[in-house]
C-alpha positions as CSV (number, residue, x, y, z in Angstrom):
1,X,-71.6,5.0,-65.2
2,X,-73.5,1.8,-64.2
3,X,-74.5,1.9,-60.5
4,X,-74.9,-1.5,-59.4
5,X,-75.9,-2.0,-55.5
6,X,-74.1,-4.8,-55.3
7,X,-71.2,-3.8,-56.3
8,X,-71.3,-0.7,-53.9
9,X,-72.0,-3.4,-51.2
10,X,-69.1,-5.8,-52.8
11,X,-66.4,-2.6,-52.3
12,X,-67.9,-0.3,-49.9
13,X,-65.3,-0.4,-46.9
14,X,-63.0,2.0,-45.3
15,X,-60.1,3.3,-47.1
16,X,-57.3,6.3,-47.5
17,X,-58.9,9.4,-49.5
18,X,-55.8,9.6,-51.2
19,X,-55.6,13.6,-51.3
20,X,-51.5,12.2,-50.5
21,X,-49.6,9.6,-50.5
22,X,-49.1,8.6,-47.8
23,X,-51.8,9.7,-46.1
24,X,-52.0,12.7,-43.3
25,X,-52.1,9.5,-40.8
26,X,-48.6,8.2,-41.4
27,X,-47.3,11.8,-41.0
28,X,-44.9,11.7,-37.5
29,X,-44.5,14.5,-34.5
30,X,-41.4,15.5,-33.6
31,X,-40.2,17.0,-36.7
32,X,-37.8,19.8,-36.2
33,X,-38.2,23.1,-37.3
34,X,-34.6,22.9,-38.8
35,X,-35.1,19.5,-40.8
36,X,-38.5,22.2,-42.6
37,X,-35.9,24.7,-43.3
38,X,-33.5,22.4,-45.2
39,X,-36.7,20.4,-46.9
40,X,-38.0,23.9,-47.9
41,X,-34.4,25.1,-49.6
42,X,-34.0,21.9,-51.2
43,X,-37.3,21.9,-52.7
44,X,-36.0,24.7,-54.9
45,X,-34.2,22.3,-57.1
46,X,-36.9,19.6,-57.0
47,X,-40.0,19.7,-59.5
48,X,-42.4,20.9,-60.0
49,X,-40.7,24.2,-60.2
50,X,-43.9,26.3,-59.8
51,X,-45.2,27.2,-56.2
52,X,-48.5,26.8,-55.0
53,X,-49.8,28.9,-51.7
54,X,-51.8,27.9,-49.3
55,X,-53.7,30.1,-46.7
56,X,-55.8,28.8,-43.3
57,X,-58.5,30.8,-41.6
58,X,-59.7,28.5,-39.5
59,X,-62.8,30.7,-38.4
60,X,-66.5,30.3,-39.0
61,X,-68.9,33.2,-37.7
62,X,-71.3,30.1,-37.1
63,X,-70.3,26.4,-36.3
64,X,-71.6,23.5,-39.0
65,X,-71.5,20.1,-37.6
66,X,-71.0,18.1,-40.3
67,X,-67.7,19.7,-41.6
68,X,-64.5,17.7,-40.9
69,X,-62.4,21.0,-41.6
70,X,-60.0,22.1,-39.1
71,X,-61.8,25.4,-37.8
72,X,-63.6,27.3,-34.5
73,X,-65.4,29.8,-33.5
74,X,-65.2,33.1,-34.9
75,X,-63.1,35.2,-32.3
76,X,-62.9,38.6,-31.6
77,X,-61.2,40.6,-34.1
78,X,-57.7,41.4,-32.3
79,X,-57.1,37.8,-32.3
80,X,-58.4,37.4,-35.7
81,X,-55.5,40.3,-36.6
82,X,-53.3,38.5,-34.2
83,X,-54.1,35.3,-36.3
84,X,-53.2,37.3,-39.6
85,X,-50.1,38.3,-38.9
86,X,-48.9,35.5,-37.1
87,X,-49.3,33.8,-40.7
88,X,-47.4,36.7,-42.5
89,X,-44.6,36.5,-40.5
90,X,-44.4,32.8,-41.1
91,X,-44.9,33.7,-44.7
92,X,-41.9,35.5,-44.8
93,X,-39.8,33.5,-43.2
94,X,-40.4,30.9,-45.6
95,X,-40.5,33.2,-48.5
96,X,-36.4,34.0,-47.9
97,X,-35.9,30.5,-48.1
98,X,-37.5,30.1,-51.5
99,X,-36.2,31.0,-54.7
100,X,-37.9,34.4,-55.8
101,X,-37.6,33.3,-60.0
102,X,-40.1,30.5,-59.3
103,X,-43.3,31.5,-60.7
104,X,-46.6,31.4,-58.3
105,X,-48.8,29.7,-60.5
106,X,-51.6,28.4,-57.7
107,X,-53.1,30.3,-54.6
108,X,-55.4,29.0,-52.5
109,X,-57.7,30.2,-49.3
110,X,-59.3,27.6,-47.2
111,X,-60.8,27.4,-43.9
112,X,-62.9,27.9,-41.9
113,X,-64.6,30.9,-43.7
114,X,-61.8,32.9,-45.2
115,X,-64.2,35.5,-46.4
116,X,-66.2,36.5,-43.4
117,X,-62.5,38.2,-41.8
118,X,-61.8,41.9,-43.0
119,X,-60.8,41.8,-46.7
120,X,-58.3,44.1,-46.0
121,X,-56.3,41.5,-44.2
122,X,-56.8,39.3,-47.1
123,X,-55.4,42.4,-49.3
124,X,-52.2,42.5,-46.7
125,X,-51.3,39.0,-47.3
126,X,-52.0,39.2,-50.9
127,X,-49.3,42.5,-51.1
128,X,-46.9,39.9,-49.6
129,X,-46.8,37.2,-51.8
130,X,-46.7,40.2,-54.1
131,X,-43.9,41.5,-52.8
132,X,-41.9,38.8,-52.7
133,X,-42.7,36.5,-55.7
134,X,-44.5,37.1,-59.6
135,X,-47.6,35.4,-60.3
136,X,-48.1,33.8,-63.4
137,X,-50.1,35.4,-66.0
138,X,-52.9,32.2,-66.0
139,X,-51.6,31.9,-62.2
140,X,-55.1,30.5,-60.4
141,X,-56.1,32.4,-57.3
142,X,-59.0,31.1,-55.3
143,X,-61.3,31.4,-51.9
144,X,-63.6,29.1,-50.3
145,X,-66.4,31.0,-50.0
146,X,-69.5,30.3,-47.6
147,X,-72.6,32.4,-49.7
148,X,-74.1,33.5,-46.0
149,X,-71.2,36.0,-46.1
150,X,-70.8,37.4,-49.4
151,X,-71.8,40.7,-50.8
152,X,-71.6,42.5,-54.2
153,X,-69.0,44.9,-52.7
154,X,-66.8,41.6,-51.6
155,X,-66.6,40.3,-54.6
156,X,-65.7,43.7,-56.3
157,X,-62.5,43.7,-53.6
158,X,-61.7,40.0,-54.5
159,X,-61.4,40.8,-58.1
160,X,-59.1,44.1,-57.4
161,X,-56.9,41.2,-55.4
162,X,-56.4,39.4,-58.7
163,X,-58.8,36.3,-57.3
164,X,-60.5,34.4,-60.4
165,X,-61.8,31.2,-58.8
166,X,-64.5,31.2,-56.0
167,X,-65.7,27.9,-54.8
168,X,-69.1,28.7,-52.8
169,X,-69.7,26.2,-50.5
170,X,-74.0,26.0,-51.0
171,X,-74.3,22.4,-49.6
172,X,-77.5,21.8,-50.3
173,X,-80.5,24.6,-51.1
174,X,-83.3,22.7,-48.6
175,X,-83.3,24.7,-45.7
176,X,-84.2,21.8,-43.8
177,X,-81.5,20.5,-44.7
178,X,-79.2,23.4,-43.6
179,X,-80.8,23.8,-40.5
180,X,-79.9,20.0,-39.3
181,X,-76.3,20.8,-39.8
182,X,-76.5,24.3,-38.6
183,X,-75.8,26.3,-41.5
184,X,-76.6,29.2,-42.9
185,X,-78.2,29.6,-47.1
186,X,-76.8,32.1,-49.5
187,X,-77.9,35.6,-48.5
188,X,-77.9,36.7,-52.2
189,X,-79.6,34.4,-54.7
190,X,-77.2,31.5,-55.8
191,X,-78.2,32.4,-59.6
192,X,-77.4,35.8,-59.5
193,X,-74.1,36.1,-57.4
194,X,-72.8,33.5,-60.1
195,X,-74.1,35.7,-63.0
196,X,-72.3,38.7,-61.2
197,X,-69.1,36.5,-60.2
198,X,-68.3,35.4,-63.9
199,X,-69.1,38.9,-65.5
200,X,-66.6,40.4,-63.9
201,X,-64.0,38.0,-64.7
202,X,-64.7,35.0,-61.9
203,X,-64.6,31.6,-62.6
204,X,-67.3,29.4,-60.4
205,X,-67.3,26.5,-58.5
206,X,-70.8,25.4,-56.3
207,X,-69.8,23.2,-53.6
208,X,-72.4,20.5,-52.5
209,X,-72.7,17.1,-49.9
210,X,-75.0,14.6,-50.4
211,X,-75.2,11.9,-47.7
212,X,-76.2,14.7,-45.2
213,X,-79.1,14.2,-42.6
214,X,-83.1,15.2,-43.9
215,X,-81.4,15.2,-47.8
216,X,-83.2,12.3,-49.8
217,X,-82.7,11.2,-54.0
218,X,-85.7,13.8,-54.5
219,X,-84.9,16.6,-53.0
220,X,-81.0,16.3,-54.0
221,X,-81.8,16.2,-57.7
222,X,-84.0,19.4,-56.8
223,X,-80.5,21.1,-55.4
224,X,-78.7,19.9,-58.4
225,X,-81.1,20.8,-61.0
226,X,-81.0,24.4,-59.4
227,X,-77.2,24.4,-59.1
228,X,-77.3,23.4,-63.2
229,X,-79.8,25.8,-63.5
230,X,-77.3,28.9,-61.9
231,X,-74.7,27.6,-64.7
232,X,-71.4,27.3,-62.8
233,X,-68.3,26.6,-64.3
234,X,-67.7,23.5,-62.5
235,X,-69.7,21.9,-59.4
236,X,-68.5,19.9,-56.8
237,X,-70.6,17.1,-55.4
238,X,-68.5,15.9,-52.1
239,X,-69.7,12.3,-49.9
240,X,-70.0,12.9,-46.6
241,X,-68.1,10.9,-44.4
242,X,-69.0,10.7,-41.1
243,X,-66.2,10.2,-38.9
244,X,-67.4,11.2,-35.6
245,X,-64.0,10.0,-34.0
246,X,-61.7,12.8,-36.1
247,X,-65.0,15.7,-35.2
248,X,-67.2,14.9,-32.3
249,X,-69.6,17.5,-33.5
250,X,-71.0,15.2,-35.8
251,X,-71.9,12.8,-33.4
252,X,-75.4,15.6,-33.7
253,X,-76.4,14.6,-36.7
254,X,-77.2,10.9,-35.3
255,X,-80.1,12.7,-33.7
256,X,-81.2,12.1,-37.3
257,X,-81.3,9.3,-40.3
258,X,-78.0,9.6,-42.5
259,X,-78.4,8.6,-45.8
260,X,-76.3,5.3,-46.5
261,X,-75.5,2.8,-49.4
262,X,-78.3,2.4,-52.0
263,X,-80.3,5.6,-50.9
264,X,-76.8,7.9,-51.0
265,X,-75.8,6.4,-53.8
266,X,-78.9,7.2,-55.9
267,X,-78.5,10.8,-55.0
268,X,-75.2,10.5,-56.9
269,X,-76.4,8.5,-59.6
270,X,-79.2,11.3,-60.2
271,X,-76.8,14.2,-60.5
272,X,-74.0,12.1,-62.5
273,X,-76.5,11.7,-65.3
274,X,-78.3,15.0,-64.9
275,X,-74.6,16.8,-65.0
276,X,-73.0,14.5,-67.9
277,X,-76.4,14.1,-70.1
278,X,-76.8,18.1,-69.9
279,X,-72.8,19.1,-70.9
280,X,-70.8,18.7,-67.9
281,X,-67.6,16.2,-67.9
282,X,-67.1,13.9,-64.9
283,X,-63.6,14.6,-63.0
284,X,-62.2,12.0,-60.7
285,X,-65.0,11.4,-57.7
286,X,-66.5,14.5,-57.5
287,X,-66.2,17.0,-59.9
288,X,-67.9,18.1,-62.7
289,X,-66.3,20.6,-65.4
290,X,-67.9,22.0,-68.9
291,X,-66.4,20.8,-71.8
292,X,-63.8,23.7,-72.3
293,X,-62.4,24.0,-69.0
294,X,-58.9,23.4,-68.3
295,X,-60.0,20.7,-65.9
296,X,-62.0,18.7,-68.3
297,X,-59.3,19.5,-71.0
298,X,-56.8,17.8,-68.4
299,X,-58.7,14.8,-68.0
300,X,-58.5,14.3,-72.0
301,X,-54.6,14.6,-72.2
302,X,-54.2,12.8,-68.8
303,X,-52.6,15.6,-67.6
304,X,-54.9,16.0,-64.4
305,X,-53.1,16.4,-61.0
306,X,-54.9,16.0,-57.3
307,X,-53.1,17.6,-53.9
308,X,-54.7,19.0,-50.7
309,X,-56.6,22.0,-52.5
310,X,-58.3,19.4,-54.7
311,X,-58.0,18.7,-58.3
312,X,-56.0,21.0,-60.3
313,X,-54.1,21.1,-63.9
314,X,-50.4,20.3,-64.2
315,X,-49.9,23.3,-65.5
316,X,-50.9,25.0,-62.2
317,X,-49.6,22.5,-60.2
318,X,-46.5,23.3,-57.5
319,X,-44.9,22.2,-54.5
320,X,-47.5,23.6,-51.9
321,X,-46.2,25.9,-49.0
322,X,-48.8,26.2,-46.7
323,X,-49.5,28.7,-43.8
324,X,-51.8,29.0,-40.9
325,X,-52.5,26.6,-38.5
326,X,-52.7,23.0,-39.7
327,X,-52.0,23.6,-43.1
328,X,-50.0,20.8,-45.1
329,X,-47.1,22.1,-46.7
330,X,-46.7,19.5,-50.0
331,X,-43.5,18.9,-51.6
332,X,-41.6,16.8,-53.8
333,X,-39.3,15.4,-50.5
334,X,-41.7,16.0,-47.7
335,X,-44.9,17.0,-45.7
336,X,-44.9,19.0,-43.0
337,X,-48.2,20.2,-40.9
338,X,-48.5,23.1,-38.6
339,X,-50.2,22.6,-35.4
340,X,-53.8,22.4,-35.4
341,X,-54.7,24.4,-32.1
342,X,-54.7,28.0,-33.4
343,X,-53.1,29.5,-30.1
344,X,-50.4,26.8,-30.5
345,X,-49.6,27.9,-33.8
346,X,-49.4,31.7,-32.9
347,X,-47.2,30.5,-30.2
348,X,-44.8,28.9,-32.2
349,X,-44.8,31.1,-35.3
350,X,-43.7,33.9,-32.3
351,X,-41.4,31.9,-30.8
352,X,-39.4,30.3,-33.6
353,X,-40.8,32.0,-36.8
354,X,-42.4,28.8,-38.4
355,X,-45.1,26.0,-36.4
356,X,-44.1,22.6,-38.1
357,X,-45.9,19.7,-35.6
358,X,-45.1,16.8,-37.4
359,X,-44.6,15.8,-40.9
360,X,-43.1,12.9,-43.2
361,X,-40.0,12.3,-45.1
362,X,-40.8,10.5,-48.6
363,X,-38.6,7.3,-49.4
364,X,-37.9,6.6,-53.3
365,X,-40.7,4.0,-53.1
366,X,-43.4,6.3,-51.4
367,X,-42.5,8.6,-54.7
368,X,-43.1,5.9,-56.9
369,X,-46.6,4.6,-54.8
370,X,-48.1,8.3,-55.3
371,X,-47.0,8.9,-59.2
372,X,-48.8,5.7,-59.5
373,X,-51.9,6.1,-56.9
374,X,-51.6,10.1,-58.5
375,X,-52.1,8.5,-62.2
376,X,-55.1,6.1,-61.2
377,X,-57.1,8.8,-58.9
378,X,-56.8,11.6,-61.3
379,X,-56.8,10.5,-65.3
380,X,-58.1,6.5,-64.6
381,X,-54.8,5.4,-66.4
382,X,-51.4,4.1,-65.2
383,X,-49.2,2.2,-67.7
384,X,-46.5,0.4,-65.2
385,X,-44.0,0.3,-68.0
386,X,-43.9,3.8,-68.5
387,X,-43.7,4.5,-64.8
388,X,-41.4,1.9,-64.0
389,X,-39.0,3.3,-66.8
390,X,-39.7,7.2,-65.3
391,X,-38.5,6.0,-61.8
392,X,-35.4,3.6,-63.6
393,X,-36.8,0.5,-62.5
394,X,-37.6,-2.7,-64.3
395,X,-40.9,-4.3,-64.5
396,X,-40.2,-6.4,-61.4
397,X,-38.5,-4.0,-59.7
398,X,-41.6,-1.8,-59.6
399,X,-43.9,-4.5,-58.5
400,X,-41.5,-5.6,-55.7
401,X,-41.5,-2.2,-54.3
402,X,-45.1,-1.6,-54.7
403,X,-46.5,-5.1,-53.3
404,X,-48.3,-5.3,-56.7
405,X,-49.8,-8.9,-57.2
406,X,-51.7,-8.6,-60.8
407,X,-54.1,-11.1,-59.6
408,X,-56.0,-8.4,-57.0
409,X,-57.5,-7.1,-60.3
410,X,-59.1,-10.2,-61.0
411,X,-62.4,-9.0,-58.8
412,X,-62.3,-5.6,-60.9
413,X,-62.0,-7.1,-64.3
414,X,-64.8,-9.7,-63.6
415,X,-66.6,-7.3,-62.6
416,X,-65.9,-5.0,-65.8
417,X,-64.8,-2.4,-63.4
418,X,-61.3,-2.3,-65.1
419,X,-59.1,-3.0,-68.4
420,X,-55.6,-5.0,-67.7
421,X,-53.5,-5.3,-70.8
422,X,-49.9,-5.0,-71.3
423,X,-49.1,-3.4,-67.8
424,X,-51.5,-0.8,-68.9
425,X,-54.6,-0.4,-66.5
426,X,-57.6,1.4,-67.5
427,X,-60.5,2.3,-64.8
428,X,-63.6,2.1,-66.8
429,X,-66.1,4.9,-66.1
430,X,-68.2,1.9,-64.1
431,X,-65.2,1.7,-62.1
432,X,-64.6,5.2,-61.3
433,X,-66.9,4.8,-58.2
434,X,-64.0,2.7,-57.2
435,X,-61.5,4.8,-57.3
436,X,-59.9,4.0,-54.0
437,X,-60.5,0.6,-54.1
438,X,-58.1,0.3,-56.9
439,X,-55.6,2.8,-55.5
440,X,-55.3,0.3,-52.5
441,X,-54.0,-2.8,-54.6
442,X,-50.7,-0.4,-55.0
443,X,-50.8,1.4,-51.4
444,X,-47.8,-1.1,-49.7
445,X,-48.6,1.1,-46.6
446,X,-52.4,0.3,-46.2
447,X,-51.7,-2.9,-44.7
448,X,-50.3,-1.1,-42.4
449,X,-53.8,0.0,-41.0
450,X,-52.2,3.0,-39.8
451,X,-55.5,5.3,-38.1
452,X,-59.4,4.8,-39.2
453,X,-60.8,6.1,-42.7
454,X,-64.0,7.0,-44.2
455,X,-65.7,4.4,-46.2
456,X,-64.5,4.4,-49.9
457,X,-67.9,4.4,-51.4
């Protein structure tokens, strides 16, 4: 990957992350909870058939204040119980609307810090999806997982739950580093709980952020040359994008230097070579994946798919139903978010069994924008002739309804960032840095300028 500063400079501005399309900023209020019922019976005979799960705790024992996640202080445990159920009884009620044949080939736990509740409310919800649907036999089921929390024992109940991906979110191993942003390290050593993790069936993910305050190209390669050195199945290298307008709480770390353009981006150009020159494969932005994992095996066959959890396979790719409070329920038709405020979301669960806020119904042409924005972020190909043909469209048609002038590549393809040819465009792997930048030239909402994004870079 060539990192040029001047190019980082050239296309460094703010832009959609492009975990949707459209993004969570276009998404409305005042979305009924009967228009949800109707989008989540319909979505039965809409594709992908599978179902993906989504669970919320939005719960840290102990704040961080760099983290843009929706989450708050750890409460006591009858509202944490409270919490739980609240989400099972939404659970259910969406569960009767969906078709019980569909396999569950994706379950996910986010947060907050989904581990440090009582794992036998994890094991309660877990006996409901069970009770209701069948998981697929490769059927991916993963926790984010902060490492100050976990314990042999917890990773022993995990496994009885059927969970076989654990993302631990490490963040950096300088504890200078995690005091600035008010975190705590890994009570057990990284290397170890890994080892212990993936003999017993586990598959591994280390979480990091570079960009963070007291974090220089140094002392970065140090974390990443440790993280290699733990020999995770994949590891995730996240830029941190300060938006203190979304999370005030960040507004702390300007106490402090943040890393910006040249010096962040030689942190990443230190691990992308360490990671690539020493086996892993390069996913999208921010992954890296060993040779043999489904993810890199994805990327070969362009079969790589990216929703809210993050990047996943087609294979284990569904609609996403998601619970808890503002979780993104993802499907073919629609989005729909809960509330955010966790006592707004209990209320509304108990008054009307679901907690839609606000949400967004997809036209024909937002379809055709994310299949195409979905093929460029995820597998660094699109051929417009293909898609135009999957959405029965001609040529023109397609570039009418996605504002696509071919002359915006020009800047990319002078700059050897790209490949046009034959309504094919390939994103070299100088380009990939540029991701979103490309995206954008077939986003006919961006100009739109609809609220304020992190920088693309």
């Amino acid at each position: 990957m060539l990192f040029n500063p001047q190019l980082i400079q050239k296309y460094d501005k703010p832009g959609p992350r492009y975990t949707s399309y459209p993004p969570a900023t276009f998404f409305k209020s005042g979305i009924g909870q009967e228009l949800f019922r109707e989008h989540i019976i319909a979505s039965n005979q809409s594709h992908p058939r599978n179902l993906s799960f989504y669970f919320h705790v939005p719960f840290c024992p102990q704040l961080c204040n760099f983290c843009g996640c929706n989450t708050g202080a750890m409460p006591r445990r009858d509202y944490v119980e409270l919490y739980m159920k609240t989400m099972m009884r939404e659970f259910e009620t969406v569960a009767q609307w969906l078709d019980a044949s569909r396999p569950v080939t994706q379950i996910h736990w986010g947060g907050g810090t989904p581990n440090a509740i009582s794992m036998k409310l994890v094991g309660d919800v877990m006996s409901l999806v069970r009770k209701y649907f069948t998981l697929a036999e490769d059927a991916e089921v993963a926790m984010e997982c902060n490492p100050a929390y976990v314990s042999y024992k917890q990773v022993d109940e995990l496994v009885d739950m059927g969970f076989n991906r654990i993302s631990l979110g490490i963040q950096d191993f300088e504890t200078e580093v995690l005091r600035r942003i008010h975190r705590k390290p890994s009570t057990l050593p990284v290397s170890d709980l890994v080892k212990y993790m993936q003999d017993k069936g586990i598959r591994v993910n280390l979480d990091f952020v570079y960009g963070l305050p007291g974090q220089s190209p140094e002392s970065f390669e140090n974390t990443i040359r440790q993280a290699y050195d733990a020999n995770p199945d994949r590891i995730v290298t996240f830029s941190y994008a300060h938006v203190p307008w979304v999370k005030a709480a960040q507004k702390e770390l300007e106490q402090y230097a943040i890393p910006q353009g040249t010096e962040k981006l030689e942190m990443f150009r230190r691990t992308y070579e360490k990671l690539t020159r020493d086996g892993y494969v390069a996913i999208g932005l921010d992954h890296f994946a060993k040779p043999d994992d489904e993810m890199a095996q994805a990327l070969t066959a362009h079969s790589l798919h990216r929703n809210f959890m993050g990047y996943c396979t087609i294979s284990h790719t569904g609609q996403v139903y998601a619970f808890g409070a503002s979780s993104i329920t993802q499907l073919d038709n629609a989005y729909f978010q809960n509330y955010k405020d966790t006592q707004a979301y209990i209320d509304a669960v108990t008054a009307q069994e679901t907690a839609v806020d606000k949400g967004y119904i997809m036209t024909d042409t937002d379809k055709l924008c994310r299949a195409v924005i979905q093929e460029i972020m995820c597998n660094h190909f699109v051929d417009l002739e293909t898609m135009a043909a999957r959405f029965q469209l001609t040529y023109g048609e397609l570039q009418e309804k996605l504002c696509f002038n071919p002359d915006a590549l020009q800047s990319f393809i002078e700059d050897d960032l790209v490949k046009w040819e034959n309504h094919k465009l390939t994103v070299f792997p100088e380009g990939r840095m540029f991701l979103r930048n490309v995206a954008m030239l077939f986003d006919p909402l961006y100009s739109v300028g609809t609220g304020q994004y992190s920088r693309t870079v």
